[in-house]
N, C-alpha and C positions, 0 to 999 in steps of 0.2 A: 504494500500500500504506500504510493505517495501522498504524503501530505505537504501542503503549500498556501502560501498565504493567497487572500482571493483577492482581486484585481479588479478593476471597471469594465474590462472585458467578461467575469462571470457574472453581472446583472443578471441574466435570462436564467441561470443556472439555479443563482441564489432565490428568485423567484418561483422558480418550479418547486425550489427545497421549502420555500416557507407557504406553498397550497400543500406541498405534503404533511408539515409541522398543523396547517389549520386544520387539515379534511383527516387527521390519525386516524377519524372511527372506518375511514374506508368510502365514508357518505363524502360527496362534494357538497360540502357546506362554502365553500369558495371556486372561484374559477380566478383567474389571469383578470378579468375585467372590474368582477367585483371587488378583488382584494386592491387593486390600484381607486376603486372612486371609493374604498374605505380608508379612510384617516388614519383609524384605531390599526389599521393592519398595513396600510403602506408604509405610514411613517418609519417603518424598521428597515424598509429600503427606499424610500425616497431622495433623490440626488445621490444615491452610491455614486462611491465613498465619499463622504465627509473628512474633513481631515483629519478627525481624531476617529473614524471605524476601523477597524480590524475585522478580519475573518481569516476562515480555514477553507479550502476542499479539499476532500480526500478522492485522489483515485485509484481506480484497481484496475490492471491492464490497459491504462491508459483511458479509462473512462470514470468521468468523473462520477462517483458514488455517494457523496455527503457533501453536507457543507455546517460550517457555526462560523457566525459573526455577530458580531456585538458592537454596538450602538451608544452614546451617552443622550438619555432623554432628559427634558425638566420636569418637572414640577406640573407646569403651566399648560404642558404636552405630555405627561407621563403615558408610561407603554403601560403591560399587562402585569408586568413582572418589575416593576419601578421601585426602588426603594430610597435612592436619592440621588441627585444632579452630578455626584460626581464616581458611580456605579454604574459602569456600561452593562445594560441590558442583550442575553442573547438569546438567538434563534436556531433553531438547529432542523434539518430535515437530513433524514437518509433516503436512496432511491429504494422501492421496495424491494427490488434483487437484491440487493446489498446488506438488507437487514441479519439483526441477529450473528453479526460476524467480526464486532469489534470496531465498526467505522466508527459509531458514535461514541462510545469512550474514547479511541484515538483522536477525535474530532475536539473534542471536551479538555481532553491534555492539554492539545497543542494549543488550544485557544488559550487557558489558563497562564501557558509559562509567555504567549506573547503580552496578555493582560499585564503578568508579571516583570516581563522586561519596559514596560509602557510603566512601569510604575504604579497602575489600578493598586488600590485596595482590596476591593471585594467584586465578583460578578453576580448578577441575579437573571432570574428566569422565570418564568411562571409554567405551570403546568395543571393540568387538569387531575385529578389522583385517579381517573382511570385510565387515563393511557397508558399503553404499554409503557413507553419509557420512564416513566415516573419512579418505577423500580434504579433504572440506574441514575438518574437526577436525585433524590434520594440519598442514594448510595455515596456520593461524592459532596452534595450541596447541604445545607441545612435550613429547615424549616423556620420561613419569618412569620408569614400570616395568611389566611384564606380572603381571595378577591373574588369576591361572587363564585365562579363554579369554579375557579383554579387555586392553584395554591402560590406563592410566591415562595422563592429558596434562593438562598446566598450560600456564595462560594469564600470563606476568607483567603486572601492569598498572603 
């Protein structure tokens, strides 16, 4: 698996990853159109990159398989997973072939140690407690508070 930071050229990529982070139950609760004239759900890739975003994709034989990047929101704009202005908020999708095989803990790493050379303090996330990956958000993150149906989780670095 390569992993590598994600660039202005994977916009399309990072969008496809974050209708699969929305639509987890398998239902298309979002398409490409709807998630751009929503606010609450664009704003996590609107104007990629900003110059303080970061991301990851992972690929595996050359095709890209995951992606995590992370975001600083305010206050005034908060995401789903916000916990404060100067805690970049991330997102994460894997392609569904690719599940279940390590991409998104390797995704989650490598996002963490560039968080960490960026200086972050803390990352957060939100997640729903029944999706599957909730178990390894969990696993790594810890629990701040419940935001209507998801949960919010902080990573200390």
């Amino acid at each position: 698996m390569l992993l590598r930071p994600a660039t202005a050229d994977d916009l399309d990529f990072l969008a496809a990853m974050m209708l699969e982070a929305c639509n987890w139950t398998g239902e298309t609760w979002f398409t490409l159109e709807k998630a751009r004239a929503d606010d609450n759900v664009w704003r996590y890739l609107a104007d990629w990159p900003l110059p303080r975003d970061f991301g990851v994709i992972a690929e595996i034989d050359g095709v890209p398989a995951g992606a995590t990047w992370a975001r600083l929101l305010t206050a005034s704009r908060a995401g789903y997973g916000y916990v404060a202005d100067d805690v970049p908020e991330l997102t994460l999708g894997v392609a569904p072939a690719y599940r279940r095989r390590g991409v998104a803990r390797a995704l989650l790493n490598t996002l963490a140690d560039t968080a960490r050379a960026a200086s972050y303090q803390r990352l957060s996330l939100s997640v729903d407690p029944n999706n599957p990956a909730a178990a390894l958000y969990k696993s790594l993150y810890q629990f701040v508070e419940i935001n209507g149906t998801s949960e919010t989780l902080v990573l200390n670095l």
